[in-house]
C-alpha positions, -999 to +999 in steps of 0.1 A: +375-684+135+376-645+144+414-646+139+411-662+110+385-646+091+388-609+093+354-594+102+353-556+113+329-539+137+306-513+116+311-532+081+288-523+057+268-542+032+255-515+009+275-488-012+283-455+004+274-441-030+242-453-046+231-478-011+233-508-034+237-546-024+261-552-046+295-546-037+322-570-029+359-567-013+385-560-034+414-553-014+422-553+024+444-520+032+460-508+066+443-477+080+452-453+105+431-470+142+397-461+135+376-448+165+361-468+189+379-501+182+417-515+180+416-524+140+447-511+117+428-531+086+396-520+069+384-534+032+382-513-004+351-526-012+336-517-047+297-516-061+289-532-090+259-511-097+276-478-095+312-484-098+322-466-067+346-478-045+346-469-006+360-478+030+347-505+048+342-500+075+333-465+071+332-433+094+300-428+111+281-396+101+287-377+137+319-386+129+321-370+094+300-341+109+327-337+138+355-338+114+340-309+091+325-288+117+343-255+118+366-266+149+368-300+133+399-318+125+402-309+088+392-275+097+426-278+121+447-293+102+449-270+070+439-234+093+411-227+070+404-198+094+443-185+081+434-194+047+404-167+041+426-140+048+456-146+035+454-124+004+493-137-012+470-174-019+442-166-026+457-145-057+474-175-063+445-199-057+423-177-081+453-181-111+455-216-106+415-215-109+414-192-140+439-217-157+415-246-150+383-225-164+403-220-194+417-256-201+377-263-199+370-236-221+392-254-247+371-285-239+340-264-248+327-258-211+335-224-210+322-207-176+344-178-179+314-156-183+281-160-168+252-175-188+210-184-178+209-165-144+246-159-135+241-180-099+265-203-094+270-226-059+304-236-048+291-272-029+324-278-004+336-241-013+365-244+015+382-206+023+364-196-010+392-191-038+372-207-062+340-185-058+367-158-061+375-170-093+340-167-112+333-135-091+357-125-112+344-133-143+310-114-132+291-149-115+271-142-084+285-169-058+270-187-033+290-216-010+283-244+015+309-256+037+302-262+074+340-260+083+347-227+071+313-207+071+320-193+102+354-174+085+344-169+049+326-137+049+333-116+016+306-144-004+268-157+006+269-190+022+243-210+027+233-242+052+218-268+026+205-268-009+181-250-022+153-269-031+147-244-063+160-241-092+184-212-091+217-219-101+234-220-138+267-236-126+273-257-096+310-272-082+319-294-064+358-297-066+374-329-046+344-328-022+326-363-036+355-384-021+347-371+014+311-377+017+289-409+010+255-408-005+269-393-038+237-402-064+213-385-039+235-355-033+241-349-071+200-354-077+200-322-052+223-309-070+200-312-101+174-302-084+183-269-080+201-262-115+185-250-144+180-265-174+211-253-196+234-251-163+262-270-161+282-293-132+315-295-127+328-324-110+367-333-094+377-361-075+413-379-075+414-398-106+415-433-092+412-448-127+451-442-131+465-449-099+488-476-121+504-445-132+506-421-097+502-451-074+492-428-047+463-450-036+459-435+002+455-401-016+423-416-039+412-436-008+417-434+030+402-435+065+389-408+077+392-384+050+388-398+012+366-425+017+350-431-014+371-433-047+353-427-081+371-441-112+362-423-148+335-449-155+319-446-121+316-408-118+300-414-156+274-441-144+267-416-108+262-389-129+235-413-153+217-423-124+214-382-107+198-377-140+228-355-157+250-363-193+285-360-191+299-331-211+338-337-214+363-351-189+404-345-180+426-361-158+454-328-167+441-299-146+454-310-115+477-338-108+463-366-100+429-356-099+400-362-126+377-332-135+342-336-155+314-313-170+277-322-169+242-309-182+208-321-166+191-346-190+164-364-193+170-395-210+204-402-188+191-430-170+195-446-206+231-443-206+244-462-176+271-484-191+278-518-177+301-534-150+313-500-140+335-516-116+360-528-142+377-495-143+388-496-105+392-537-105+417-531-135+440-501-115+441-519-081+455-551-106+477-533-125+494-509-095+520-515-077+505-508-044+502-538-018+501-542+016+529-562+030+525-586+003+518-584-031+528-617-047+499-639-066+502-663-041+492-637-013+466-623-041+448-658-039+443-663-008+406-654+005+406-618+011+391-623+050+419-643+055+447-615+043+428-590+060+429-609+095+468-616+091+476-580+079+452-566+112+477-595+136+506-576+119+498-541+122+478-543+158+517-565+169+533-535+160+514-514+179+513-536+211+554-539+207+559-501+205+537-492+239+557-521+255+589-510+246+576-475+259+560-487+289+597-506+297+614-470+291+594-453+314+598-477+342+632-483+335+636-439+338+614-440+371+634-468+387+669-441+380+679-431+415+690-393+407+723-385+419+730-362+451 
């Protein structure tokens, strides 16, 4: 029944965000081969608790540790190292920073100068540019990010969270996508912010992927593997104990950023089937794997999944024959005197 029924090694049966129960598969989507095992198919599953929505199966922590460590792959891939002394973008990163602290300003955030103690943390700080940005406007910046600590020298990084409460702003900009155990990270994240300091929050705003349609940006394998929707980063942020301030999906394309305060009486305010949001954009887009008819659409998901896995894993097993027949047909050449 194995062919039939698609059932992947390492799936998960709790949320990557809040470790709920109750999640269920809402789409099957082809993935780059995932370590350790021949599958091209893995599952968006969402919670109905939290609203998230996450790969499944998802990355192991050594391999998220591996991927973020300083000679990781992401590390690699975007020469972080390069990007902390490259003056020309990081003049240009802290522009494009300064435009987004005002847009919030306009909101009625405004962190353009500092308030309470004038610490502010940069969670996933990357080569910096943003810490750049409110050392500008006269914060005293702090950053944590294991890929380019090692390289990002002109601001005070630290290894974890303080347990204190020493900050008046924290960030975290496009970092919740590529880490699970959200709700417990942004309770730390509380934890150390004082009582009139604010969070700011962006991820890729999955809520309007009818209108981008770039649904391996919002949610991928190895990288983004959690997508948060408008109504889920509302109900995350209820359960971490924090109110949302104000919200806009028109900083950045395609991306969704929030404000929040701590508060007490949050828990109060989680709103109900959270899920809807992402249930409604992976309905309404236009972004199907192989198939996307409503006859495909009611078959059992397990089923779709294991034909879609056949498909992709052919392909695969064609192309190294076709290479393996090249390179005995080139050996079996008899050079010419």
């Amino acid at each position: 029944m194995r062919h039939l029924l698609y059932r992947p090694a390492r799936e998960t049966t709790r949320c990557a965000c809040c470790g709920s129960t109750k999640i269920r598969h809402l789409e099957a989507t082809h993935q780059r081969k995932m370590p350790g095992t021949e599958e091209r198919v893995a599952f968006i599953s969402g919670c109905r608790d939290c609203g998230a929505v996450f790969i499944n199966p998802r990355p192991e922590s050594d391999t998220l540790k591996s991927c973020y460590a300083p000679d990781g792959e992401w590390a690699q891939n975007r020469a972080v190292s390069e990007q902390t002394r490259n003056e020309t973008l990081r003049a240009l990163k802290v522009e494009r920073y300064a435009e987004m602290l005002a847009r919030l300003a306009a909101l009625g955030v405004d962190c353009r100068q500092p308030f309470g103690s004038g610490e502010a943390l940069d969670f996933g700080c990357g080569p910096g540019f943003f810490m750049d940005a409110l050392a500008k406007c006269g914060w005293h910046c702090a950053g944590i990010d294991p890929a380019t600590a090692p390289f990002l020298t002109r601001h005070r990084m630290l290894d974890t969270i303080p347990e204190t409460r020493q900050f008046s702003l924290i960030s975290a900009l496009h970092v919740l996508e590529h880490v699970d155990g959200q709700v417990d990270l942004l309770r730390k994240f509380r934890g150390c912010l004082h009582e009139d300091g604010i969070l700011l929050i962006a991820v890729p705003s999955f809520h309007e992927l009818p209108k981008h349609t770039r649904k391996h940006y919002c949610i991928n394998y190895p990288n983004h593997i959690v997508a948060l929707t408008d109504r889920a980063i509302e109900t995350i942020l209820a359960m971490a104990g924090f109110d949302l301030l104000s919200g806009t999906a028109n900083v950045w394309a395609n991306s969704y950023l929030v404000a929040a305060r701590r508060s007490a009486t949050a828990a109060a305010k989680i709103s109900r089937k959270p899920l809807s949001a992402a249930i409604a954009a992976l309905k309404d887009s236009k972004t199907g794997d192989i198939r996307s008819g409503w006859l495909w659409r009611r078959l059992p998901i397990r089923y779709r999944a294991a034909r879609m896995n056949a498909f992709y894993t052919g392909k695969i097993k064609r192309r190294r024959e076709r290479k393996a027949r090249r390179q005995q047909e080139a050996a079996e050449i008899v050079p010419r005197a």
